[in-house]
C-alpha positions as CSV (number, residue, x, y, z in Angstrom):
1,X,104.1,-10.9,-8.8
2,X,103.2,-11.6,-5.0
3,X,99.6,-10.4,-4.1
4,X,99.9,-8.6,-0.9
5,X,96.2,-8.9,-0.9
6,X,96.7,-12.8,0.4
7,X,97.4,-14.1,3.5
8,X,100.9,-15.8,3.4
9,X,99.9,-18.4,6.5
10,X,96.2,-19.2,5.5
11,X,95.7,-18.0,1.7
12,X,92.7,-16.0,2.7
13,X,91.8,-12.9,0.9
14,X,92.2,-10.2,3.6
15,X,90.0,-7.5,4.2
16,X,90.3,-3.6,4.0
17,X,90.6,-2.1,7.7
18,X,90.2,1.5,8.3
19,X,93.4,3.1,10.2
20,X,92.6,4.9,13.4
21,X,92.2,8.9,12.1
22,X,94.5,10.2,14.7
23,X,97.2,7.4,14.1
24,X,100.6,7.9,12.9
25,X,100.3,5.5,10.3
26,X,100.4,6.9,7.1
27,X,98.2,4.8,5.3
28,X,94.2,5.3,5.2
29,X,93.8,1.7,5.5
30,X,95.8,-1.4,5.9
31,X,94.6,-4.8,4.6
32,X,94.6,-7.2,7.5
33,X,93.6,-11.1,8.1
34,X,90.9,-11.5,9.9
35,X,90.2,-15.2,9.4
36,X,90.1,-16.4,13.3
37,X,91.3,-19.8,12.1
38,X,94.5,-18.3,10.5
39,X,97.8,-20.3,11.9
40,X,99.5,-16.9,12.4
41,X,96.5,-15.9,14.2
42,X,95.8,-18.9,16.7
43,X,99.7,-19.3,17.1
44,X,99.9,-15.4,18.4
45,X,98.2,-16.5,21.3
46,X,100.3,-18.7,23.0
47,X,103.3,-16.6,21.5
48,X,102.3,-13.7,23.6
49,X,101.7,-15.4,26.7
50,X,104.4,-17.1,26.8
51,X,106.9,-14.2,25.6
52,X,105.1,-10.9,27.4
53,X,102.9,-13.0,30.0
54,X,99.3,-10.8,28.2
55,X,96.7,-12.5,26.8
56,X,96.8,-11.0,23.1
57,X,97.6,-12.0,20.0
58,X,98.2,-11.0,16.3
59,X,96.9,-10.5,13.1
60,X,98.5,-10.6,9.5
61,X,98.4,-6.9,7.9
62,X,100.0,-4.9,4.9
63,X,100.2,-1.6,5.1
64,X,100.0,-0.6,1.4
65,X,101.7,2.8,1.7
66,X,105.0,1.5,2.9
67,X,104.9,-2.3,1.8
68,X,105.2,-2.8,5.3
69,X,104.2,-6.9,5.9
70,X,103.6,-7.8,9.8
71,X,101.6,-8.0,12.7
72,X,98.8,-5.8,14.3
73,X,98.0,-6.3,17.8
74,X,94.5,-7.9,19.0
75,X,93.7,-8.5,22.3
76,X,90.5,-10.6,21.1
77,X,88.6,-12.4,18.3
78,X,86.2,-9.4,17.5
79,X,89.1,-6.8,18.2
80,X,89.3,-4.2,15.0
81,X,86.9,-6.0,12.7
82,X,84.4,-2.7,13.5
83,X,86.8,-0.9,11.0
84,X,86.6,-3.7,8.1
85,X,85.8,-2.0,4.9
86,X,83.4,-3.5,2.7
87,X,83.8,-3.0,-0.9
């Protein structure tokens, strides 16, 4: 069995992030990478700009409510790592 827990592109453990409250996800949190040398990470930069011209990238999340395995829009280094949950 796959832990969902890992990132798939860096094999970093990732860390608990707290959902926006008013969010229509349905999870209360989603675990997300936030390793800022993660390929999927670094890559998202160029990806965006060259695709939708905006200098943003991505992150690596699981929603663990749905299975859900995919991206989560930052538009910087620091951007949602005020919601990281520490255990």
């Amino acid at each position: 069995m796959d832990d969902k827990t890992i990132c798939p592109h860096c094999g970093s453990r990732m860390k608990k992030w707290r959902t926006p409250e008013f969010s229509t996800w349905s999870a209360e949190f989603f675990f997300v990478c936030f390793n800022d040398d993660c390929p999927y990470f670094t890559r998202g930069w160029n990806q965006m700009e060259a695709t939708v011209s905006a200098s943003v990238s991505y992150r690596y999340r699981y929603d663990p409510d749905t299975g859900y395995t995919g991206p989560i829009p930052v538009w910087s280094k620091d951007a949602l790592k005020s919601g990281i949950i520490e255990d």
